[in-house]
LUMVO-427951 format. One line per 4 residues: number of its first residue (from 1); their letters; for each residue z, x, y of C-alpha. Coordinates in steps of 0.2 Angstrom, whole numbers. Example, Ala and Ser with C-alpha at 12.3 -4.5 7.8 and 13.67 -1.06 7.14 Angstrom:
2
1 = as = 39,62,-22; 36,68,-5
//
This chain:
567
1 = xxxx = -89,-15,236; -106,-17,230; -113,-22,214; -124,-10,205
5 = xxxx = -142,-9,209; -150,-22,197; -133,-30,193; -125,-45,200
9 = xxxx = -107,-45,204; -96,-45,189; -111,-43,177; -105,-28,164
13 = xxxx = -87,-30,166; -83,-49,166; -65,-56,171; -54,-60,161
17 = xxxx = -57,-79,158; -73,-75,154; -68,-65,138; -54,-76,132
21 = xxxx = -68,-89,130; -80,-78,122; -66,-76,108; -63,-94,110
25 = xxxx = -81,-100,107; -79,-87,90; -64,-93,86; -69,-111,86
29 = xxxx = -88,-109,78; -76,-100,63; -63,-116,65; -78,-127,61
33 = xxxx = -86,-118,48; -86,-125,29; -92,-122,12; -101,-108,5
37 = xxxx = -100,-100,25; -82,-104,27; -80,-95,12; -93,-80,15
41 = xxxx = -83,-80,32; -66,-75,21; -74,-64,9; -82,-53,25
45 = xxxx = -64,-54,35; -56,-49,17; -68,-34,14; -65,-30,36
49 = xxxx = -46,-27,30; -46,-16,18; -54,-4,32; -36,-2,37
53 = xxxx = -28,4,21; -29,24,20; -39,35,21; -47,25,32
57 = xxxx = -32,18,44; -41,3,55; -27,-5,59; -38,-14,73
61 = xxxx = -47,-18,56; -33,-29,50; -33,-39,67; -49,-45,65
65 = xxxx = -45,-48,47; -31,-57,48; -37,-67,64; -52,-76,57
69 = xxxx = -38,-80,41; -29,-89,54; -44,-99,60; -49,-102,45
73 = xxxx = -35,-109,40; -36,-120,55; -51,-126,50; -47,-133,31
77 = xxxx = -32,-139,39; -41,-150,52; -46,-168,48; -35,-170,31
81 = xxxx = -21,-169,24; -9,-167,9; -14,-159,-6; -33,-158,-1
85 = xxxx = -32,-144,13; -21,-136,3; -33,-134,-11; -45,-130,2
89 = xxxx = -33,-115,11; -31,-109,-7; -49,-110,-8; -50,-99,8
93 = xxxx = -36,-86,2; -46,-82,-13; -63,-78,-6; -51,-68,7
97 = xxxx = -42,-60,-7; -60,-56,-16; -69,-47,-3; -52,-38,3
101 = xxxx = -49,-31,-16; -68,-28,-19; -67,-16,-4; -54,-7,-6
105 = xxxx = -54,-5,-27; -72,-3,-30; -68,15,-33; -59,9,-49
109 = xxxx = -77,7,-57; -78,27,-60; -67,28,-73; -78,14,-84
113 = xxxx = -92,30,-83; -82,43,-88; -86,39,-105; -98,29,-102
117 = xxxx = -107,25,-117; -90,16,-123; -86,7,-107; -98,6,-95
121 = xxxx = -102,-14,-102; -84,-18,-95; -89,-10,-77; -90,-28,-68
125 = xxxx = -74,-31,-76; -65,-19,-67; -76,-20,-51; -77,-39,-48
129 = xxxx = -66,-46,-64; -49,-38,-57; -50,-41,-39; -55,-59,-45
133 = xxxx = -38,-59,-52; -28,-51,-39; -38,-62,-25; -26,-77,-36
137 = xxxx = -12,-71,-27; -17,-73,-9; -25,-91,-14; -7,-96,-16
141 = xxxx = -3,-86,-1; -13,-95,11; -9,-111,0; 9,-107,5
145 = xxxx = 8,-105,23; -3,-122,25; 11,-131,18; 22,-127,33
149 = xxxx = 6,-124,46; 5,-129,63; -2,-127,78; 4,-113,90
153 = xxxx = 13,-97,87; 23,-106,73; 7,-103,59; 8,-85,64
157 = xxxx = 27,-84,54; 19,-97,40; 3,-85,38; 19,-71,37
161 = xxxx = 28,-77,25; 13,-83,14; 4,-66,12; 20,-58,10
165 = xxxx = 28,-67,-3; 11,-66,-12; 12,-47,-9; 28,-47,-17
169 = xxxx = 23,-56,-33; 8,-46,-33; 21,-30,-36; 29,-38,-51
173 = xxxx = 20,-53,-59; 13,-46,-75; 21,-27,-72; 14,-27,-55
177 = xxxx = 0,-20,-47; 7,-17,-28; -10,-6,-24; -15,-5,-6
181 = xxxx = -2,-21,-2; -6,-27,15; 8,-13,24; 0,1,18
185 = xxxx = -9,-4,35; 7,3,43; 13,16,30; 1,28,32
189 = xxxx = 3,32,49; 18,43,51; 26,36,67; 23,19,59
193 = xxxx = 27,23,42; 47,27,46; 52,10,48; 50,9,28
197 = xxxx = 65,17,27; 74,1,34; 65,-13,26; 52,-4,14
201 = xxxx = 34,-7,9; 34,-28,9; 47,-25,25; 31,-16,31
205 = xxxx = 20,-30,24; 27,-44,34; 29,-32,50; 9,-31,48
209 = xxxx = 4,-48,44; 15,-53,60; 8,-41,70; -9,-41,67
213 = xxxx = -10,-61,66; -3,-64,83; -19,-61,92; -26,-74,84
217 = xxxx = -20,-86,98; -26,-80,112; -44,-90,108; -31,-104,102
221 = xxxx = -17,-107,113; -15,-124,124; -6,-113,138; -10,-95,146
225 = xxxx = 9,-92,139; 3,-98,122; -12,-88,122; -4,-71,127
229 = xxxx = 16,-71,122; 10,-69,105; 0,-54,108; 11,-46,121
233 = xxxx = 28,-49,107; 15,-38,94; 9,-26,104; 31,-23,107
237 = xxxx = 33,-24,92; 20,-12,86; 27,1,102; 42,0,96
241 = xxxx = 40,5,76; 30,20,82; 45,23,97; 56,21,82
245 = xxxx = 45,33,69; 43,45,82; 61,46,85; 65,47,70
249 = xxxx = 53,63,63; 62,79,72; 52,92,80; 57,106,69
253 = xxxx = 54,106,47; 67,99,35; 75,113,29; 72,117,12
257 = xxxx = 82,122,-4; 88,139,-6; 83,148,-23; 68,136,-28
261 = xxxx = 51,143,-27; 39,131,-33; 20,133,-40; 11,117,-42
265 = xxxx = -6,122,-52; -22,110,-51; -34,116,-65; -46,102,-59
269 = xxxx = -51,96,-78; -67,84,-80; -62,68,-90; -75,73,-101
273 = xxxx = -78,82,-117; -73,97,-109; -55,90,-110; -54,86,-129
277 = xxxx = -44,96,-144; -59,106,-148; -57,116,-130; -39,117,-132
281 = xxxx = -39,137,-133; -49,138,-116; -38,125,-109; -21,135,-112
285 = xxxx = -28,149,-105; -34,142,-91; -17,134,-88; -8,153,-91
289 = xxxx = -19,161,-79; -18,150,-65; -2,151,-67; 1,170,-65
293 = xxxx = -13,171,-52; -9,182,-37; -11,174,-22; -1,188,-10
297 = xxxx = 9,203,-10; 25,190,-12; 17,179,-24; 10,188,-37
301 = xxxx = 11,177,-52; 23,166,-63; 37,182,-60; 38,177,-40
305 = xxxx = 43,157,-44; 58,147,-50; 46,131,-56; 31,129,-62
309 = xxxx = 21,114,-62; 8,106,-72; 0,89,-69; 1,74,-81
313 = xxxx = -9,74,-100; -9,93,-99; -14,95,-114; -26,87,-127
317 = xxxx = -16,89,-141; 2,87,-144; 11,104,-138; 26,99,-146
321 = xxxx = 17,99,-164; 6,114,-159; 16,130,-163; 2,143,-156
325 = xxxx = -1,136,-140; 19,135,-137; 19,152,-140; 9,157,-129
329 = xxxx = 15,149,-116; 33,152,-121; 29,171,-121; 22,168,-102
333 = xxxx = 38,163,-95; 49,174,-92; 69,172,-92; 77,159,-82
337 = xxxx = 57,151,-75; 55,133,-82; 39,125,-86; 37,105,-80
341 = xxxx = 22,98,-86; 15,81,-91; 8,80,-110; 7,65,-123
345 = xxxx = 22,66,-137; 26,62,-154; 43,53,-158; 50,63,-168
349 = xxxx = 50,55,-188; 65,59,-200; 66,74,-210; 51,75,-224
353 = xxxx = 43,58,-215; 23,62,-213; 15,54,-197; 4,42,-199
357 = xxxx = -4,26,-190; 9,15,-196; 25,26,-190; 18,36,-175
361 = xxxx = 24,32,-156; 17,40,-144; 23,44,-125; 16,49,-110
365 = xxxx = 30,61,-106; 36,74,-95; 41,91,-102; 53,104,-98
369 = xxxx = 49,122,-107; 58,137,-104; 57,153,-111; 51,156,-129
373 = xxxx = 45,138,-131; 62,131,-129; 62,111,-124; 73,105,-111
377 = xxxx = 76,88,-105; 61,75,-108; 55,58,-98; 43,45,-106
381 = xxxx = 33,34,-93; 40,18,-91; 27,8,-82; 11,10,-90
385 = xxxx = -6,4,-86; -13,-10,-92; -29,-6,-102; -28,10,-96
389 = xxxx = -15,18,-108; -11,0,-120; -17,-15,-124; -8,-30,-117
393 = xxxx = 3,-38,-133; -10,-55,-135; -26,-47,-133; -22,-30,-142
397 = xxxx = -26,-37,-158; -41,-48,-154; -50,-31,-144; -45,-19,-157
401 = xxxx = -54,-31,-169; -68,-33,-162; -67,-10,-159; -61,-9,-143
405 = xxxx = -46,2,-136; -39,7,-120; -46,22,-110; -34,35,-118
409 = xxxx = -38,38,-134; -21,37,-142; -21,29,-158; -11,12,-154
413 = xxxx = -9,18,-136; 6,23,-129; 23,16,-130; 32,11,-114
417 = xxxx = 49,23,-113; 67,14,-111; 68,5,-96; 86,3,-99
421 = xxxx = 88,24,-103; 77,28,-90; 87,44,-81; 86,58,-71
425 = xxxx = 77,73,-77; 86,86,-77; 79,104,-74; 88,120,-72
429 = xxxx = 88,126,-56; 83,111,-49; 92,96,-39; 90,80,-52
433 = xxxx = 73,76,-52; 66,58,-52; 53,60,-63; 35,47,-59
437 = xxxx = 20,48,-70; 4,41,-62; 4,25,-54; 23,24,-56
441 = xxxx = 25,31,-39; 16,16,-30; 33,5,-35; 44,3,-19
445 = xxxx = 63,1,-27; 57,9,-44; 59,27,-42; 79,29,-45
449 = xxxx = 83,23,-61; 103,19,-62; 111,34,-74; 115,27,-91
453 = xxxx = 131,39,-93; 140,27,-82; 130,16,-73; 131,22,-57
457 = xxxx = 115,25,-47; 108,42,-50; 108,53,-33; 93,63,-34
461 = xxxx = 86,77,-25; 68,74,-23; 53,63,-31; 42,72,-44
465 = xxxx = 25,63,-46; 14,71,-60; -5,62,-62; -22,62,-67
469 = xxxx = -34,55,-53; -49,66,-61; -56,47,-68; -58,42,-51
473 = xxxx = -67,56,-44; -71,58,-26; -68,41,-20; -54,33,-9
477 = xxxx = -42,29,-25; -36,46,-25; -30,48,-7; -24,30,-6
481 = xxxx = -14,34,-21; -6,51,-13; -3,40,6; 8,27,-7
485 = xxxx = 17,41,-17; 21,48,1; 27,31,5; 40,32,-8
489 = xxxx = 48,48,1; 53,40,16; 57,24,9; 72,34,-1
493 = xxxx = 74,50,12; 69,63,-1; 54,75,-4; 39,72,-15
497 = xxxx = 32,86,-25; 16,78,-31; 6,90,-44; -13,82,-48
501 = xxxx = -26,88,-61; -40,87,-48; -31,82,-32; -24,79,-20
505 = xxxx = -8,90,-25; 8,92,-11; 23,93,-7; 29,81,5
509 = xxxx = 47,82,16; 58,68,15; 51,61,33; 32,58,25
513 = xxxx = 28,75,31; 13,84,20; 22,102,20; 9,110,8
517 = xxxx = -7,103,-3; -23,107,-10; -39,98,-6; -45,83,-20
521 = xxxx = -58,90,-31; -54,108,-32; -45,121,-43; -33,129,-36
525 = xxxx = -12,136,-34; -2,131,-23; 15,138,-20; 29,130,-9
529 = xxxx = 47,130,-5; 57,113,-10; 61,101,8; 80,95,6
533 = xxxx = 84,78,4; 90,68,19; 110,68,19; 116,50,15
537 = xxxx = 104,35,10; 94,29,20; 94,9,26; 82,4,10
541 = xxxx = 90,16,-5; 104,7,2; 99,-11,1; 82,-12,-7
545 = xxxx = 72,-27,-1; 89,-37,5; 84,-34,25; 66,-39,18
549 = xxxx = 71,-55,10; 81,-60,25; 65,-57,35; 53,-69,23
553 = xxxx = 66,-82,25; 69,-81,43; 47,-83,46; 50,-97,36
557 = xxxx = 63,-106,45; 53,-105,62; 37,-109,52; 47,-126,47
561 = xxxx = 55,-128,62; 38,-127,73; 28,-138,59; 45,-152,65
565 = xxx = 42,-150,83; 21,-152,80; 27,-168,68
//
């Protein structure tokens, strides 16, 4: 066979040899690097693997990512020892951590310039300040997996078990701020995403790590069999979770709940002053005629649903205190329809007992009205945000002196409901609901609360997530938000009814599968039938991060036992 004209033989399309020591010669210049470019090294691989969290979904992204982690990691562990390269991985893990949570959280700067003239001096703060933080958390990581390094396929379970446990603690330390935690990189792909019903997000977070680490030894191995095996076990792995999703998600649509007709509405309020107690007559009404909108010959208004829905801090005022505007909707419901809507609450004050700053707690609740006005069953959030709706205990003194506040205005901030009382919300009509507000869907294991009549774990029949993503406009956090709440579905084999002021509003079946939804950024109705719940529970409703755990442990063990043989 000739070459091409103007080409010598092999020229364009090199041998195989040739292109593992291409990779080589990177890995090695990488190996070698120190300082300020070891570190800029790290941030740029960080800020690479946040391309593979949604809505961008690069898993190859998170290869590259995770590959020059491990050769940095090579390199601080080269030529020392002891506490010193440990430091120095730690080193390493933070600039990694900083660039990976700068990309992918920039968006969170929106919400400091929605009012901006309050808080756009705190914009670094949320920009740089909290990935800054978070990056804390993978500096112990990659300290973690130095201390049970070594060469050959043996670091790729150390780097696992590292990241992961870091992941974990991210999810809880300080009430946890699981955002885009490194299995996201597998959980929004629906094939991938199904084996979170085995083992979860972090279960999805080692499988990740693992699998996108491993080709890191193909510049690295001492043998042709130390080189590829890791590689080839991945790319197994990786066939066999989508073999497994694939499987797993049947041809035909879940079926779905006889007598429930649901209408999600998305009024797509600014967070500005057009949202404030001096709009609220136009607001109501804008709520009331979405809500009774026609959209066909079978759905001509509130008359043709069971359910309606409206999305979180409906209202800026307090409904419950506001006797005209629950008229109004009262009188727009008829007989038998129930209202489910997010809005702030009073707790109620003792016969006589005037409110004021002193004696008034404040929810971020969910609301059940039915005809006439009447209230139904209520939830208070439990997991609040940080800053965002309170003040954390130590500082919240110190900032109010000196006339700061959280981003809601809500005088003192809201009050966290009982964690201990969280239950099931019960609606008429409806299977029990497990009521999330905001970001209190993005918590694997959080979303069934055990039932405080008897302690038994409550069985619900879907996932209700009502939320307010209008702060973030249109930027990524929105749709990375959605991609997590989905998670939760599959993770706990029921559907997701997801109703959001500006988007992205769905309804999701319990396999991870987007039934219904309106775009982000529009106003809009959207009427759906409910998906059943899977029959059973699956594997991680079951367990919760037990098979997890065991896998953490079990990357340990080989992570020691091939630091031993390398001793």
């Amino acid at each position: 066979m000739t070459a091409p004209l103007g080409r010598a033989p092999g020229a364009g399309m090199r041998p195989a040899a040739a292109r593992i020591g291409l990779l080589e010669a990177l890995a090695h210049r990488i190996i070698l690097s120190h300082g300020w470019v070891g570190l800029a090294i790290a941030v740029a691989a960080g800020a690479c693997g946040a391309l593979a969290m949604p809505p961008f979904g690069l898993f190859p992204a998170l290869v590259v990512s995770l590959c020059v982690a491990v050769w940095l990691i090579d390199g601080a562990a080269v030529g020392g020892s002891g506490r010193r390269t440990v430091w120095a991985c730690a080193g390493i893990g933070w600039a990694w951590g900083f660039g990976y949570f700068t990309a992918g959280l920039w968006w969170l700067g929106a919400a400091f310039l929605v009012e901006a003239d309050q808080f756009a001096w705190a914009l670094p703060l949320g920009v740089l300040g909290l990935p800054a933080v978070l990056a804390l958390f993978f500096a112990a990581g990659f300290a973690a997996a130095r201390l049970v390094w070594s060469r050959g396929a043996g670091r790729i379970a150390a780097l696992a078990f590292g990241l992961t446990a870091a992941e974990w603690l991210r999810g809880h330390v300080l009430t946890g701020f699981p955002w885009n935690t490194l299995g996201m990189a597998l959980g929004g792909n629906l094939w991938t995403m199904q084996a979170a019903s085995l083992v979860g997000l972090y279960g999805l977070t080692l499988l990740a790590v693992l699998i996108a680490a491993a080709p890191a030894t193909l510049a690295t191995g001492t043998t042709p069999k130390a080189r590829i095996a890791p590689t080839l076990a991945a790319l197994i792995a990786l066939a066999g979770l989508a073999a497994y999703g694939a499987g797993r998600v049947p041809a035909a649509p879940d079926p779905t709940v006889a007598g429930v007709r649901l209408r999600l509405i998305q009024p797509n309020i600014p967070q500005d002053d057009r949202f404030g107690s001096a709009n609220r007559e136009r607001i109501v009404s804008k709520y009331l005629e979405l809500s009774d909108r026609a959209l066909s010959p079978e759905r001509t208004g509130i008359a043709d649903v069971t359910h309606l829905i409206w999305p979180e801090s409906a209202f800026p005022f307090l409904i419950q205190r506001d006797p005209e505007a629950l008229g109004r909707i009262g009188a727009a419901l008829p007989e038998g329809k129930q209202l489910i809507t997010g809005a702030a609450r009073m707790r109620e004050l003792p016969n006589g007992e005037r409110p004021t700053r002193e004696n008034a707690v404040f929810f971020n609740a969910i609301l059940t009205i039915g005809a006439g006005g009447r209230f139904g069953d209520i939830y208070d959030k439990v997991h609040l945000v940080p800053f965002g709706e309170y003040l954390p205990g130590p500082l919240d003194a110190v900032l109010r002196a000196a006339g700061l506040r959280q981003f809601i205005a809500v005088p003192g901030g809201f009050t966290a409901g009982d964690r201990a009382g969280q239950r099931i919300l019960n609606v008429p009509g409806l299977p029990p609901v497990a009521a999330t507000i905001c970001y209190e869907a993005i918590f694997p294991g959080a979303i069934l609360p055990p039932d405080p009549t008897d302690g038994a774990p409550a069985v619900p029949g879907l996932i209700l997530n009502l939320t307010n993503d209008a702060w973030f406009g249109d930027t990524p956090g929105p749709r990375q938000h959605l991609a997590q709440a989905r998670l939760r579905a599959v993770e706990e084999g029921l559907p997701l009814v997801r109703d959001a002021n500006s988007g992205i509003s769905a309804v999701v079946d319990a396999h991870g599968r987007i039934t219904a939804s309106l775009p982000l950024g529009v106003e809009g109705v959207l009427d759906a039938d409910l998906p059943a719940r899977l029959p059973g529970r699956t594997l991680y409703a079951a367990f919760g991060d037990g098979p997890f755990a065991l896998g953490v442990i079990a990357c340990l063990l080989i992570a020691v036992a091939a630091r031993r043989r390398r001793a």
